[in-house]
N, C-alpha and C positions, 0 to 999 in steps of 0.2 A: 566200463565205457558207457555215458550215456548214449540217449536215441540221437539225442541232439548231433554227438559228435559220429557217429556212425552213419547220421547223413549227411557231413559234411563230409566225411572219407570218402562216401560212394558216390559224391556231387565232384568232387576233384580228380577222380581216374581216367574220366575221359579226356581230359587236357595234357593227360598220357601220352594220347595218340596224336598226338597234333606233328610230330619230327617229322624230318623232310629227310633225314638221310639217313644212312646206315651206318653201324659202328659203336662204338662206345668210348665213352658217352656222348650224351645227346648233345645239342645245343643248347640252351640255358633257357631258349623260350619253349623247350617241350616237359623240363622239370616241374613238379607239381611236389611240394610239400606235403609230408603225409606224416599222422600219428596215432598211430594203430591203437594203441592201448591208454594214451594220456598217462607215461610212468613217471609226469612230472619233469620240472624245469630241469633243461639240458643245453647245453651249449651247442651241441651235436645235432643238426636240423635230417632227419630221413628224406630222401628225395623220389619219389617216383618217376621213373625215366621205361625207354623201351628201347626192344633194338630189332633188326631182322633176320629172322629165322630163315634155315638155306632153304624153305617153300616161299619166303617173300610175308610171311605171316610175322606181323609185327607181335611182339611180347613182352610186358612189362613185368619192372625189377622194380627193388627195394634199393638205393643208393645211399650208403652211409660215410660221409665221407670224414676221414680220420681226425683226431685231435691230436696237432703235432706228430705226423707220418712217420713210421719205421719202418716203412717200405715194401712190408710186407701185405697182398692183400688177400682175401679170401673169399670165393663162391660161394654162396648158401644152396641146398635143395631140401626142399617142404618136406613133408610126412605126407602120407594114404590124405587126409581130413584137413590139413593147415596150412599155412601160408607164412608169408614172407614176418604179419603181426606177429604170429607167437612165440618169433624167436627175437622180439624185440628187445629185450633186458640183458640176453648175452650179446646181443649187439655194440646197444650201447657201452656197454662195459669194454667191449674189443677195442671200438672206434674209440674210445677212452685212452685205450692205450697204445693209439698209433695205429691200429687196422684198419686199413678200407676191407669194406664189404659189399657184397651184392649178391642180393639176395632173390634167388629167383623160383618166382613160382612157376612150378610143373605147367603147360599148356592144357586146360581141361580143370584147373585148380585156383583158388587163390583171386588174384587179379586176373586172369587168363581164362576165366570161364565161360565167356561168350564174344561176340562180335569175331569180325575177320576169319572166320571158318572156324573159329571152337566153340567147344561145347561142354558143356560140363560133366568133369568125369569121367571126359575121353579121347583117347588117343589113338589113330589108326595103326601103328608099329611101336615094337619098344627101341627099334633105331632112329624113331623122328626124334624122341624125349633124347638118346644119348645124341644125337646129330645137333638139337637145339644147342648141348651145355658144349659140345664140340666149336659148335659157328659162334657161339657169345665170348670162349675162350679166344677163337681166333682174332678176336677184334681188340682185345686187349692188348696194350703195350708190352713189349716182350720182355721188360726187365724187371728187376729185383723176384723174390720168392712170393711162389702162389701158391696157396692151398684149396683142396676142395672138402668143405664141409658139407655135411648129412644128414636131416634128424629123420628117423623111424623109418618109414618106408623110403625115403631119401638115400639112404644109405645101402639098398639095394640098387639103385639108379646108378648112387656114387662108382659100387664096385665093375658094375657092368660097363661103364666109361672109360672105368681106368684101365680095364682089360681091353678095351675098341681102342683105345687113346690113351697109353701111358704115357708119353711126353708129353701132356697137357699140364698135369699139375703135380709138382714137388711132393706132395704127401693130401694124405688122408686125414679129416678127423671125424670119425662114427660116433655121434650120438647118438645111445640105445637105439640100433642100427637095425629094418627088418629083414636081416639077411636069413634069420629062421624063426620064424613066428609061431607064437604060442595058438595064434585066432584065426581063426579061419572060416569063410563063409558055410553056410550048410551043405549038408548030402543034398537037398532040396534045389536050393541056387545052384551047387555045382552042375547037376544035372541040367538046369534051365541057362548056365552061362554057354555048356556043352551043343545044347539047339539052338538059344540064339545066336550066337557067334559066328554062323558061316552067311544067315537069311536076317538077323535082326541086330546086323554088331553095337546098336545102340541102344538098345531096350538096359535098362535102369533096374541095376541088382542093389540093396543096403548093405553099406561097410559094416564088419565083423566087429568094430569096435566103440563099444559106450563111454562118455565123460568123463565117469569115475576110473578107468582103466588108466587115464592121461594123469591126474592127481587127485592130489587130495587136500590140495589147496581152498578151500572155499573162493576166493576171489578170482582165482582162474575161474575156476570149476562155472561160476555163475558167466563167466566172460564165453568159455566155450560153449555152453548151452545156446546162447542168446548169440554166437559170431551170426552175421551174414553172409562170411565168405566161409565158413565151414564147408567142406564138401561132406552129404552124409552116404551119397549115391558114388556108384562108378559104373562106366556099362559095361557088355560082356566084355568085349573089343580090349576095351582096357583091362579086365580082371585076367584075360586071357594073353593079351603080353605083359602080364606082371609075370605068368607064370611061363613065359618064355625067359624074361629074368632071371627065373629063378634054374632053370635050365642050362640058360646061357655063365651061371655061375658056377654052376655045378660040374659041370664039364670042363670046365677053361681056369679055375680057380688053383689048377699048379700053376700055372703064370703069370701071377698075382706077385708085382715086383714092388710095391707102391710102400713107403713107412706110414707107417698108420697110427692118430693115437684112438685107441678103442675107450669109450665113456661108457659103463655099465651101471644099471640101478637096481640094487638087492632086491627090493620086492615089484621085480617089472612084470605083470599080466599078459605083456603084450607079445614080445619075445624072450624065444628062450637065450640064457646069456651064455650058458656051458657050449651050446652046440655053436653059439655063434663064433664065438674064441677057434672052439677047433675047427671050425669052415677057416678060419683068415690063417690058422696057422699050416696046412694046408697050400699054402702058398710060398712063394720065394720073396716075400718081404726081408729088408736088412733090417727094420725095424716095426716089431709090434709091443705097441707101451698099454698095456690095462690098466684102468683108474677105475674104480668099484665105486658105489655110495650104496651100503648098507642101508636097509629101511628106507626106502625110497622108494615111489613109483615109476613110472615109464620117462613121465615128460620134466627129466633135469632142468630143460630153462626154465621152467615154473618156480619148481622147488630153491633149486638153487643158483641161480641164475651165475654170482657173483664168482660162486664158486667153480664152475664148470669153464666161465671167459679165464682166470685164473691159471688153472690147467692148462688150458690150451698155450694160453702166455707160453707160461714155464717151459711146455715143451716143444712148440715153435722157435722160443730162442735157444732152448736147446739144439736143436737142429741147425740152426741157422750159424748159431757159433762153431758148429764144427766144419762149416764150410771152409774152403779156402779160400781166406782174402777177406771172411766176413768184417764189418766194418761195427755189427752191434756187441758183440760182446755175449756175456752170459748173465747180467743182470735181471 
């Protein structure tokens, strides 16, 4: 992405904020056109929109709206470092095939990094983050099949939701998901997240994870070095309810009712994939589907973009055909 177009992304976000009302979606005069990565002509325009969070703190999404709808829509949640951009190619490709999307970055992340009381890289509880994806769900229209999707650290958020809020969404699907992670901050940090945390919850630790861990793409590779919405920092506050996350899993993950399809990458740095599988099995899921990709890094939508919206297709209409009364079929 040039400079050029990367100040014209961060010139149009504040037109974000302009809604007057709560809900979703917005009204037409608060949409703001956005294109994160320039993946070339689409008929599929992204929209940025925002909505209000139950502190009254507004927060912008990614809106994708489908090509010729199958009624089916789906929630996105960020990774630890990325945003709504870099899951823009399995996007499009959804929204291709009838998916509405929306894509929301984490508060403290992404589009949500500053203004109206956030901050970058941080979070005061890990129930405001599940409370957020809780009050955007509520705003949604109650019918046809909703999913909630997850990439990397997202997919710790995912599981923790679906445990506060299992009637929220019909199923799961975890992109190399950090429910058990390979990286980890230091003996160093840890210590120093341990004293700031109760006197300094804001003070600014570096993420555990470098460029090359995400792929091995060269033309990502150059895009994530150079993002402006990267987050590379998080503060203790946040480090320290990820790890109430991860608590909050660990304990309560027999009750784990939600079908899930699990996306795993053979050569992922990031997380571990063995331990991750037997965390979700571990639970009372009717349905856990694994999908591998041998020789692969962490971040699928890089690599394989086309392939991973595919998947999901497959086994969304899977699912959705054994409902009763479905109307799509198994195509």
């Amino acid at each position: 992405m040039s400079a050029r177009r990367i100040r014209l992304v961060l010139t149009m976000l504040p037109a974000a904020l302009l809604a007057g009302c709560a809900g979703v979606p917005q009204q037409a005069a608060s949409r703001t056109p956005v294109d994160f990565y320039d993946e070339g002509d689409s008929a599929i325009q992204p929209l940025v929109e925002d909505f209000a969070a139950g502190d009254g703190v507004r927060l912008r999404f990614v809106h994708y709206p489908p090509e010729r709808a199958n009624g089916v829509r789906l929630v996105y949640l960020n990774g630890i470092e990325s945003h709504a951009g870099w899951f823009e190619a399995p996007a499009r490709e959804l929204a291709g095939r009838g998916y509405e999307l929306y894509l929301l970055d984490r508060r403290g992340s992404g589009l949500n990094q500053s203004g109206h009381g956030l901050r970058a890289g941080h979070v005061d509880h890990a129930d405001t983050l599940i409370g957020d994806i809780h009050t955007f769900r509520a705003a949604l229209p109650p019918d046809g099949p909703l999913g909630l999707v997850a990439l990397s650290w997202g997919g710790k958020l995912a599981v923790g939701h679906a445990l506060r809020h299992p009637a929220d969404f019909d199923f799961l699907v975890l992109v190399t998901p950090g429910l058990v992670p390979r990286v980890d901050v230091t003996p160093a940090q840890k210590i120093g997240i341990l004293f700031a945390q109760p006197f300094r919850p804001t003070a600014l630790f570096q993420t555990p994870i470098e460029p090359w861990m995400f792929t091995r793409n060269p033309h990502f590779l150059a895009r994530i070095e150079r993002d402006p919405l990267r987050l590379r920092e998080a503060t203790a506050r946040f480090l320290w309810e990820s790890r109430r996350l991860d608590r909050l899993i660990e304990s309560e993950i027999g009750e784990f009712r939600t079908p899930v399809l699990l996306l795993l990458a053979g050569d992922d740095v990031i997380i571990d994939n063995a331990a991750t599988a037997a965390l979700l099995a571990r639970g009372q899921s009717p349905l856990i589907t694994i999908r591998r990709y041998p020789g692969l890094p962490h971040s699928l939508q890089f690599e394989i973009p086309a392939a991973i919206a595919r998947a999901m297709d497959e086994w969304i209409t899977g699912l959705d055909a054994a409902r009763p009364g479905s109307s799509r079929g198994s195509g």
